[in-house]
Structures are given as C-alpha cells and as structure tokens.
GUKOLTOR-501675 format. One line per field, with one value per residue: z, y, x of N, C-alpha, C, O in turn; residue number from 1. Coordinates in steps of 0.05 Angstrom, whole numbers, plus 5000, padded with zeros to 4 digits. Example, Ala and Ser with C-alpha at 12.3 -4.5 7.8 and 13.67 -1.06 7.14 Angstrom:
n.z <- [5156:5142] .
n.y <- [4886:4955] .
n.x <- [5264:5257] .
ca.z <- [5156:5143] .
ca.y <- [4910:4979] .
ca.x <- [5246:5273] .
c.z <- [5156:5157] .
c.y <- [4934:5001] .
c.x <- [5264:5258] .
o.z <- [5169:5161] .
o.y <- [4934:5023] .
o.x <- [5285:5268] .
num <- [1:2] .
//
This chain:
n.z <- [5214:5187:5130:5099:5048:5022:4980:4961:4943:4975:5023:5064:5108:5125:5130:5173:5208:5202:5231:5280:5301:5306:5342:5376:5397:5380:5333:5327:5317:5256:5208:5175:5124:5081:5048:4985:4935:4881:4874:4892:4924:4954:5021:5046:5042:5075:5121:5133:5130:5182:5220:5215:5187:5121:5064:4993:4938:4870:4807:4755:4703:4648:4639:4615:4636:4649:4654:4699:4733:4738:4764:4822:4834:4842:4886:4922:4925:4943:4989:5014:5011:5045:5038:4998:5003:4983:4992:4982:4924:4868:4812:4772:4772:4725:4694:4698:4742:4781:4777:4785:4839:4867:4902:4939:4942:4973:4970:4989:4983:4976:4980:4968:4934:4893:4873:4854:4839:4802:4743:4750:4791:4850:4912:4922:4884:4893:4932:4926:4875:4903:4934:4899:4880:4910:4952:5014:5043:5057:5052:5058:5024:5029:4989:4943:4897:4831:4754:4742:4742:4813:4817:4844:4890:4951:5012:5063:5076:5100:5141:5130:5153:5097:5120:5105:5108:5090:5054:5011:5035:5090:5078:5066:5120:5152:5122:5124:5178:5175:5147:5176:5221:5208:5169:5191:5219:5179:5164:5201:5205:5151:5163:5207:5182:5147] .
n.y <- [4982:4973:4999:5029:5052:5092:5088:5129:5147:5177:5179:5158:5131:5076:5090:5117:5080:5051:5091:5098:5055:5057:5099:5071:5052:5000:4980:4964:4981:4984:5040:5096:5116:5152:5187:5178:5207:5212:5252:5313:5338:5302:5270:5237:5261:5301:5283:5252:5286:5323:5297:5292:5260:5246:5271:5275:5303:5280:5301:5277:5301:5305:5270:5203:5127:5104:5138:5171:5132:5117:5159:5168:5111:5133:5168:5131:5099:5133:5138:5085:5051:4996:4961:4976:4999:5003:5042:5050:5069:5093:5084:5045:5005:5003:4953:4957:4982:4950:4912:4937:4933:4869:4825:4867:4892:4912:4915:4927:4897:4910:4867:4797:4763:4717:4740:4792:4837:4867:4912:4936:4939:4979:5021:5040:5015:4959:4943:4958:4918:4870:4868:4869:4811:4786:4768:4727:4737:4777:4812:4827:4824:4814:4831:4807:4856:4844:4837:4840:4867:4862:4810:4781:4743:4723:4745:4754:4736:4761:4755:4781:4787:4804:4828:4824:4877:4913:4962:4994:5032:5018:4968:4978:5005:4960:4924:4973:4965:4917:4914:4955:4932:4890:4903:4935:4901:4858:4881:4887:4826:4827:4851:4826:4784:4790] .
n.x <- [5385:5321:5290:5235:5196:5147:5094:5047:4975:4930:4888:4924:4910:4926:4978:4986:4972:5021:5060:5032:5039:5101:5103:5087:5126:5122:5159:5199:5266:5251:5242:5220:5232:5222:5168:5126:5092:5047:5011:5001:4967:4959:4936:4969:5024:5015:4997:5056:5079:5076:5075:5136:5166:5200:5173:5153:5134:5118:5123:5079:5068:5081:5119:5140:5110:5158:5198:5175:5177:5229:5247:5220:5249:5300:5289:5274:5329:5366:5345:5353:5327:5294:5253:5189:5127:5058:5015:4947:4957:4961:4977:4990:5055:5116:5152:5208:5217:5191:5234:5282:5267:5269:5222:5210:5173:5110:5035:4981:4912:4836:4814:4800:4848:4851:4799:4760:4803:4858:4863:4820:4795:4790:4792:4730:4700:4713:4695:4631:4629:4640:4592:4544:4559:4543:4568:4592:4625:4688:4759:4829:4882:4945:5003:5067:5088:5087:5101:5055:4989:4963:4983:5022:5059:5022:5031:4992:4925:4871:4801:4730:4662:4606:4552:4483:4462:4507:4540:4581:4605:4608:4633:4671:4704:4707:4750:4797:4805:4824:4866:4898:4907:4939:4983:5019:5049:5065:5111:5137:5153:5168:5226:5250:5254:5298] .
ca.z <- [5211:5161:5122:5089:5033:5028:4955:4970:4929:4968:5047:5075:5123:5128:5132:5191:5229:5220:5242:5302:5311:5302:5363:5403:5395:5367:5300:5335:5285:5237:5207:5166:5113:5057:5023:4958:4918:4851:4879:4910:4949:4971:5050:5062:5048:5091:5151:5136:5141:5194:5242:5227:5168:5096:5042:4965:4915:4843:4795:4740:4692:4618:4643:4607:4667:4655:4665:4728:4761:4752:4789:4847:4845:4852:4909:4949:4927:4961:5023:5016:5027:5039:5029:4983:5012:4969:5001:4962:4911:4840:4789:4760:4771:4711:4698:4703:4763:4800:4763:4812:4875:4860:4916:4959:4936:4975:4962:5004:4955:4996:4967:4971:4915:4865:4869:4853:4836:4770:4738:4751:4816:4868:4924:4927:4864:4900:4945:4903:4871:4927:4949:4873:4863:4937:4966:5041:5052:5033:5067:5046:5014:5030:4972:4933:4876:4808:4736:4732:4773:4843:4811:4867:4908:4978:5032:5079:5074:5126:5117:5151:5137:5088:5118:5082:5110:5085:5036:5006:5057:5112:5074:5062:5138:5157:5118:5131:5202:5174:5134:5196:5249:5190:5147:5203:5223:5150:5160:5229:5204:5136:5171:5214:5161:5140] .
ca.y <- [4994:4962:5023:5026:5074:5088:5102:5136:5181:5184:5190:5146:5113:5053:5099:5128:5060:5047:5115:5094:5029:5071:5113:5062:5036:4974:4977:4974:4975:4998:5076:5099:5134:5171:5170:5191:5211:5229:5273:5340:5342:5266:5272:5214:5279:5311:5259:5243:5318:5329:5275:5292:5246:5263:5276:5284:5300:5275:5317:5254:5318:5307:5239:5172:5120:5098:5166:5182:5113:5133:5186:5155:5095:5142:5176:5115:5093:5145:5138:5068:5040:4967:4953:4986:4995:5016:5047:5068:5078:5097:5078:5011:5008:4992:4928:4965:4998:4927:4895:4948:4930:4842:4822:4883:4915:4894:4918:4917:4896:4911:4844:4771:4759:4729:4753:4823:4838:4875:4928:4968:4942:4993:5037:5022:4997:4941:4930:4951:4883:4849:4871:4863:4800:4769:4752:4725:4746:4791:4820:4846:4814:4834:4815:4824:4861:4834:4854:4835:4880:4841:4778:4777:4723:4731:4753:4736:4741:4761:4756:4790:4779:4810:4820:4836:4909:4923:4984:5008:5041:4999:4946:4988:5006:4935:4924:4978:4962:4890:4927:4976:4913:4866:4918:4937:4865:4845:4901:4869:4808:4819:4860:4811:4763:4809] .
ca.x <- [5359:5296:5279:5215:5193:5116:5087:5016:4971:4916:4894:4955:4901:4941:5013:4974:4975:5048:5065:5020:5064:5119:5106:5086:5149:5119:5160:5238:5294:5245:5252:5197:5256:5211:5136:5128:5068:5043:4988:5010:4953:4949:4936:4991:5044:5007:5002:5076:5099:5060:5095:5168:5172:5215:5151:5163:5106:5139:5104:5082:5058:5102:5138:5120:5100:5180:5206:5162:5189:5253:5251:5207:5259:5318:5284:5279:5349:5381:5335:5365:5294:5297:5225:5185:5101:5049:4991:4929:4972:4933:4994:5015:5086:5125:5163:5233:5214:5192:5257:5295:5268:5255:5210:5225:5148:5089:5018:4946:4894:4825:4793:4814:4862:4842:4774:4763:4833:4867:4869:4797:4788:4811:4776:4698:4695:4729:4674:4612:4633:4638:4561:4539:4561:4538:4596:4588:4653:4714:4776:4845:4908:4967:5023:5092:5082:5112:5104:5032:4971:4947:4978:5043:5056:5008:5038:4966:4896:4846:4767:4710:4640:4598:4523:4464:4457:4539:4548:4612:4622:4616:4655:4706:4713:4721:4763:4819:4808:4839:4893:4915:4930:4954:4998:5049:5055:5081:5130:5156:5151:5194:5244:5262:5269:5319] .
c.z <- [5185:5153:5102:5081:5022:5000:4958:4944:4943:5003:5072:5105:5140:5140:5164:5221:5232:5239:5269:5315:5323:5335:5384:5413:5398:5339:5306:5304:5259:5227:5172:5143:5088:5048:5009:4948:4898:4853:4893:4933:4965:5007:5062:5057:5065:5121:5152:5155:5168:5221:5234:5205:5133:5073:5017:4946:4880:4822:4765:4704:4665:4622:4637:4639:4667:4665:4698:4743:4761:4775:4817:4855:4855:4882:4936:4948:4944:4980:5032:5028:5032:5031:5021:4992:4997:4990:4995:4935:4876:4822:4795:4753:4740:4706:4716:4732:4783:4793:4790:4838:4876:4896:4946:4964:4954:4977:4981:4995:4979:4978:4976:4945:4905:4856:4871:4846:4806:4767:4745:4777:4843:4880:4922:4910:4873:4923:4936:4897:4877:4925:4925:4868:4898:4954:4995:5065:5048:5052:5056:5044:5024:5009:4959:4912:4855:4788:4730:4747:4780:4833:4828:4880:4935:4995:5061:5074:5101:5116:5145:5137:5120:5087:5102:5089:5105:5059:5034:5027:5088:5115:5077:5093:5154:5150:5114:5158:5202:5167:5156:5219:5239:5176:5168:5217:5208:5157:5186:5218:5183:5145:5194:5206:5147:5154] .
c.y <- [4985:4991:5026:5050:5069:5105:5103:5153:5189:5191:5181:5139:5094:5055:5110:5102:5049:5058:5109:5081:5036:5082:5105:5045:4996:4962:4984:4967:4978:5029:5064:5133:5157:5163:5187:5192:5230:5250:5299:5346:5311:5279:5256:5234:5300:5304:5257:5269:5328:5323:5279:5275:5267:5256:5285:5277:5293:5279:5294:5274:5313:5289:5229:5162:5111:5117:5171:5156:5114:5149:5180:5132:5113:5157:5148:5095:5103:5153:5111:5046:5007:4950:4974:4990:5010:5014:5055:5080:5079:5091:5054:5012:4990:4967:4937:4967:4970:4908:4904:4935:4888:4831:4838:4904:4903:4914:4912:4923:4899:4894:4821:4758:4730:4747:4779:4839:4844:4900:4952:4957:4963:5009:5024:5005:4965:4921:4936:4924:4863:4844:4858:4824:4776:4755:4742:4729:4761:4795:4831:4820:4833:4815:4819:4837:4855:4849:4859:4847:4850:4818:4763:4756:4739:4726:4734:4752:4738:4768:4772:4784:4802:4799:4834:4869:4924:4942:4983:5013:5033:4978:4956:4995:4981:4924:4940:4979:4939:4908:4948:4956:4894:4880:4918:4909:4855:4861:4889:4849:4810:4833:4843:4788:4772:4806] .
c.x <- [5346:5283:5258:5207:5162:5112:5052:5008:4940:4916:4921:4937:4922:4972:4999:4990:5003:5060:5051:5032:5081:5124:5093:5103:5142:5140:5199:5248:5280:5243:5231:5222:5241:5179:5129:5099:5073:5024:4995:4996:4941:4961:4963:5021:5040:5014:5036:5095:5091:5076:5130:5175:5174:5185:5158:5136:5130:5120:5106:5079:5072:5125:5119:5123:5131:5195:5197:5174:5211:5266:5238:5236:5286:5310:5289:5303:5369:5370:5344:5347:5298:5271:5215:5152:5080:5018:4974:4954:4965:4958:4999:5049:5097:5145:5198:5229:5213:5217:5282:5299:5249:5249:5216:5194:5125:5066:4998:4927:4861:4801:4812:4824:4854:4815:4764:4783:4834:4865:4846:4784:4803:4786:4750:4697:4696:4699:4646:4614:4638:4601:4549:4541:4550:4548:4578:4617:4676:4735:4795:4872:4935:4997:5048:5078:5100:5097:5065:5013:4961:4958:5003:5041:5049:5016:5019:4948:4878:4817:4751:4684:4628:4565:4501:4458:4487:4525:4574:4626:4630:4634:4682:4729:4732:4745:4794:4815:4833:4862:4913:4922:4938:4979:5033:5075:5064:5095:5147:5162:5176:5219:5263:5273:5301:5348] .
o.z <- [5164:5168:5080:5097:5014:4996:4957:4928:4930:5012:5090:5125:5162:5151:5180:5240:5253:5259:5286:5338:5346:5350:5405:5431:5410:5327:5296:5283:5239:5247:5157:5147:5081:5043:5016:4955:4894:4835:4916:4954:4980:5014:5083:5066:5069:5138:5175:5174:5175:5237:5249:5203:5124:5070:5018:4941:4874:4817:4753:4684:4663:4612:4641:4659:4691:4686:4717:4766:4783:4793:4836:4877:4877:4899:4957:4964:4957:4993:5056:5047:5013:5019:5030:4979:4998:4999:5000:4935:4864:4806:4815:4733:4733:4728:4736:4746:4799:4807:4806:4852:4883:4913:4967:4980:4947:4986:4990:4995:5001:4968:4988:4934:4926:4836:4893:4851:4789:4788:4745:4784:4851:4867:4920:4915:4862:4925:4940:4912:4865:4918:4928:4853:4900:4968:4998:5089:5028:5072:5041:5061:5024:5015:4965:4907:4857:4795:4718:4771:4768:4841:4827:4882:4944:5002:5074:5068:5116:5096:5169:5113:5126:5074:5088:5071:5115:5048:5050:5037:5102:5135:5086:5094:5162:5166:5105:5166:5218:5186:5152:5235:5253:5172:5165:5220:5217:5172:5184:5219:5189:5131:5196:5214:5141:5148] .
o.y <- [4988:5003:5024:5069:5047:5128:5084:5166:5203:5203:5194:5141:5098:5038:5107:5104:5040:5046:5121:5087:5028:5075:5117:5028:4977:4940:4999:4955:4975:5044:5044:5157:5178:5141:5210:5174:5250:5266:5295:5356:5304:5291:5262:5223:5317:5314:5262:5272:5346:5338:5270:5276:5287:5232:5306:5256:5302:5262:5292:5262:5337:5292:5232:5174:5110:5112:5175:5160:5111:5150:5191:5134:5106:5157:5147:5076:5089:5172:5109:5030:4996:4928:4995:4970:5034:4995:5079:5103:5058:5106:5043:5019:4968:4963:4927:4951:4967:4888:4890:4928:4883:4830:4828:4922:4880:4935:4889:4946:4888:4902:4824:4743:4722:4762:4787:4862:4834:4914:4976:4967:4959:5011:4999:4981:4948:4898:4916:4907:4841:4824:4834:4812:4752:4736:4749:4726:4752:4781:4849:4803:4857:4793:4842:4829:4859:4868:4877:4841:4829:4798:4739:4747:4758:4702:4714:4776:4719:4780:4773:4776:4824:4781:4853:4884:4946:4937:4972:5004:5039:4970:4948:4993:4981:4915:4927:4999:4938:4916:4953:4962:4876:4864:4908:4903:4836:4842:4884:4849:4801:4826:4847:4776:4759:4822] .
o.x <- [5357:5268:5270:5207:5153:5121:5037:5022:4925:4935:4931:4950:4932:4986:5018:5006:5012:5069:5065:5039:5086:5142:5087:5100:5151:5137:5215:5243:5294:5243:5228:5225:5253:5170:5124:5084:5088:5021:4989:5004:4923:4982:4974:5041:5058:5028:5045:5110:5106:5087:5147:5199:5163:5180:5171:5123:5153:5103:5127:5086:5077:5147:5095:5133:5136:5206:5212:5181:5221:5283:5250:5246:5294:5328:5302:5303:5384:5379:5345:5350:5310:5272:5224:5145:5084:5005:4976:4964:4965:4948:5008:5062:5089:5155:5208:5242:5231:5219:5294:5318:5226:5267:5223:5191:5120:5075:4999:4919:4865:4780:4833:4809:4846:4812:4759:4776:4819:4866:4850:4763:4826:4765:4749:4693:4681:4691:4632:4603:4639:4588:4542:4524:4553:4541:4554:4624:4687:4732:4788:4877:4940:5007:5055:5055:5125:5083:5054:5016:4956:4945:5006:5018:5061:5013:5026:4949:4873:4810:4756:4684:4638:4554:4504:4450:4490:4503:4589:4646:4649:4647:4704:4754:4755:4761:4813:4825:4852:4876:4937:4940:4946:4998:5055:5099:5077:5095:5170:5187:5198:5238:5288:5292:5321:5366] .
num <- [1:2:3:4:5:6:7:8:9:10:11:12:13:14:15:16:17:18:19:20:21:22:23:24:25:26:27:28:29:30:31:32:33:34:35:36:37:38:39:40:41:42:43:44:45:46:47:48:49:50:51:52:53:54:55:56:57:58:59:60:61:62:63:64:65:66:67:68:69:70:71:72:73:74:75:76:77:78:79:80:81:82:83:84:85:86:87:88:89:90:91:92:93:94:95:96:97:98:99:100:101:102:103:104:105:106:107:108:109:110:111:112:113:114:115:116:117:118:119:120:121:122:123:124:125:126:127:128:129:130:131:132:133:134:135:136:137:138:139:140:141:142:143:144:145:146:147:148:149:150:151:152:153:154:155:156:157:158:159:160:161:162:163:164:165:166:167:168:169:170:171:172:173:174:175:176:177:178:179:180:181:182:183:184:185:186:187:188:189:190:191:192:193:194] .
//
C-alpha cells in the first residue's frame, strides 16, 4: 500500500478530489493514511473527518517553525506516509523537516513556476499578478518541494488561458479545476513508480 499524508491548512479543495478518486476506486493500492493541519479550523480536517479519514490539528502556538515540524513529521512517521502532499498549505517547511522526507514532498503552486512563485505568492495574490501583470496565460505546477520556496524540481505544468474579462476569481477557478484532474494523477503516477 502507497500511503500518502496530506499537510492542509485551509479548504482541502484539492484533498476533496483525491478523496473523490479514492472512492471511485480510481486511486488502487493507494490509502489516503493522515492530514495534518496547523489551523484547527482548516475545512480540509473537516472534509477528511468527515469521510472516515485520520485528522490531526497540531497546535503551532509556542513552537519555533523547527519544533512544530517535528511534531507534524513524527505524525506522518508513524502513519508511515510514503509521500508527503501539501495542499494549500500556509507554512514553509523547514530544511530539517524536507531533509526527513528527500524527494518524498510534492507541492501545487497555482501559477507556472517560475513565474509568480516564492515566498508572497500564494492564494489570489497569485493570480492578481497574473491579471496585473497581463499574462495571456497561467496554470498550476505541480512539484517536489526542497529547501528553497516553489524552487523544487517540476513535477508538470498545465496552462489555461487568461482572457481579458478573468478576475481572481475566475482565475483561480480554472485553475483548481487544473489542480483537481492533475493532482491525483501525480499521486498514481508516483506510486507506481514506487
């Protein structure tokens, strides 16, 4: 069994569509073993618990960011995670913490790596600066994560267009439409590499 441990903090959109996979028995010999968040009230412990899946809030409150990944990595040590999935996930993992799990982390950046990508791109912001800056195009990365933000080796890239009547919010749709029939597909895909 490929066991995959889901680090969320926000609606778990994206954990949605495995879980969808999951039970359309698209996602064999995969097991969906733990998802962790720093938010107590992130929806993706919600959605998880919801469906029958193990949920853990890890209270980040008077832990440095080494301390708090500690405790996240021991959680999905002893879920015996084999891949590591970060979904909406608002913390920069620390070096130690990706040292743990060496190309075991992968990431879905909702831009086209390099462009837009780092440390204060995330959520709209992400596409604001898409619209802002006139793209004619954007989409979503999907990548490992190493020591450096968004700077992982890329997994794949898918694009959609960006027309002149797009908003935030429209972009942003499009684009986790890409991220919900690309995301579980990297997860088939590296598990069978496996």
């Amino acid at each position: 069994m490929f066991k995959i441990g889901v680090l969320a903090s926000t609606k778990g959109t994206d954990l949605q569509a495995i879980i969808d996979e999951m039970n359309a028995g698209k996602m064999e010999g995969i097991e969906l073993a733990v998802v962790v968040s720093n938010k107590e009230d992130a929806y993706a412990l919600e959605r998880a618990k919801s469906q029958g899946y193990k949920a853990i809030f890890v209270n980040p409150k008077d832990l440095t960011r080494e301390e708090f990944d500690e405790k996240v990595a021991g959680i999905l040590e002893e879920n015996k995670v084999d891949l590591v999935v970060l979904i909406g996930y608002m913390r920069i993992l620390s070096p130690n913490f990706v040292r743990k799990f060496p190309h075991k982390i992968i990431n879905v950046h909702p831009a086209l790596i390099p462009k837009f990508s780092g440390k204060n791109f995330f959520g709209s912001n992400v596409h604001s600066a898409v619209l802002a800056a006139g793209e004619k195009e954007t989409g979503m990365t999907i990548h490992y994560v190493d020591e450096e933000v968004d700077a992982g080796e890329i997994i794949l890239q898918k694009k959609c267009e960006v027309l002149p009547t797009d908003t935030p919010e429209t972009l942003k749709e499009k684009v986790q439409a890409l991220e919900k029939k690309w995301y579980p597909e990297i997860i088939r895909q590296l598990a069978k590499e496996k």
